[in-house]
C-alpha positions in Angstrom: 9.5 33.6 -4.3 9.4 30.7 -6.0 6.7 29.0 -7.2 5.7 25.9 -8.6 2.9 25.1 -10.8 1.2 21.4 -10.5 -1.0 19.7 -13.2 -2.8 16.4 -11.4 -5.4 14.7 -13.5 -7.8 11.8 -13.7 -10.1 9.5 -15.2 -13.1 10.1 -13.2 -15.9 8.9 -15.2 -17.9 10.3 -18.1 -21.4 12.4 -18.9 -22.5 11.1 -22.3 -20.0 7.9 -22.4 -16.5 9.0 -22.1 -16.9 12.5 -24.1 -17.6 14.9 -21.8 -17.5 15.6 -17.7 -21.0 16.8 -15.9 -21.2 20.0 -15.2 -21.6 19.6 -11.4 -18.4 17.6 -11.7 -16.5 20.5 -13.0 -18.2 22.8 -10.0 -17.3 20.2 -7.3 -14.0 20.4 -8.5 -13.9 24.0 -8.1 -15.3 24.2 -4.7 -12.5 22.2 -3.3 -10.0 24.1 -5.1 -11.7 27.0 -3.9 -11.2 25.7 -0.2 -7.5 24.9 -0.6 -7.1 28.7 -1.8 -8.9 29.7 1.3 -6.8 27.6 3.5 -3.8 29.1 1.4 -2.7 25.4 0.8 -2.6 26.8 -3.0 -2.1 30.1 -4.6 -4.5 30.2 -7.5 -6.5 27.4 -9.8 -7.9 26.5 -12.7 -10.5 23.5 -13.1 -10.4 21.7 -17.2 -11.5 18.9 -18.8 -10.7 16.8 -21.6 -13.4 14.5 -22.7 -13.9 12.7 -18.8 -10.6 12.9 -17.5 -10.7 16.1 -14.9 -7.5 18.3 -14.7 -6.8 19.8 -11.4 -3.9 22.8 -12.4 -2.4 25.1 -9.5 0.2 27.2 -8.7 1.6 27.0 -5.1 4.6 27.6 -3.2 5.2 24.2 -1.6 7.9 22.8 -4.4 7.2 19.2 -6.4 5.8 16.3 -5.3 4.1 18.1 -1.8 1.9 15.4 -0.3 -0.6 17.9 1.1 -1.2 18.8 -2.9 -1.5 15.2 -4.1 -3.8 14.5 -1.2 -5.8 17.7 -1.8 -5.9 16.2 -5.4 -6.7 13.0 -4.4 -9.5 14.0 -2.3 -11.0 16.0 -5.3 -10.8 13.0 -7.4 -12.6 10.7 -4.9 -15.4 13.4 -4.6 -15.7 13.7 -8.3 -15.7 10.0 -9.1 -18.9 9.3 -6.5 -20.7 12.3 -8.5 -19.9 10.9 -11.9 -21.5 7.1 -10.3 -24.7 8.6 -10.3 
């Protein structure tokens, strides 16, 4: 089987200027990886940070460039942003 391991990120927006993410960032993130596992969309996850841009890292079977993972992504991102607003 092959697989093929993904690393999205993005600027969403900072806790404490542009140091850190909030924590309920980092767990929203996780809850919609944790769906896309479910769904079997990916095969495992981790969630990371570096100062406030959020890293989305998977491994799935789908091959490169797999719109359903950039949208997945994508739709992480947005929810994350609208967190980090307030």
């Amino acid at each position: 089987m092959k697989v093929t391991v993904s690393a999205i990120k993005a600027d969403i927006g900072g806790y404490v200027g542009h140091s850190s993410s909030h924590p309920q960032v980092l767990e929203t993130a996780r809850k919609g990886m944790d769906r896309a596992k479910t769904s079997g969309l990916i095969i495992d996850y981790h969630v990371t940070r570096c100062g406030d841009d959020l890293q989305l890292i998977m491994t799935h079977k789908n091959g490169i460039n797999y719109g359903d993972i950039h949208e997945m992504a994508w739709n992480i991102f947005v929810d994350c942003t609208a967190l980090a607003k307030n």
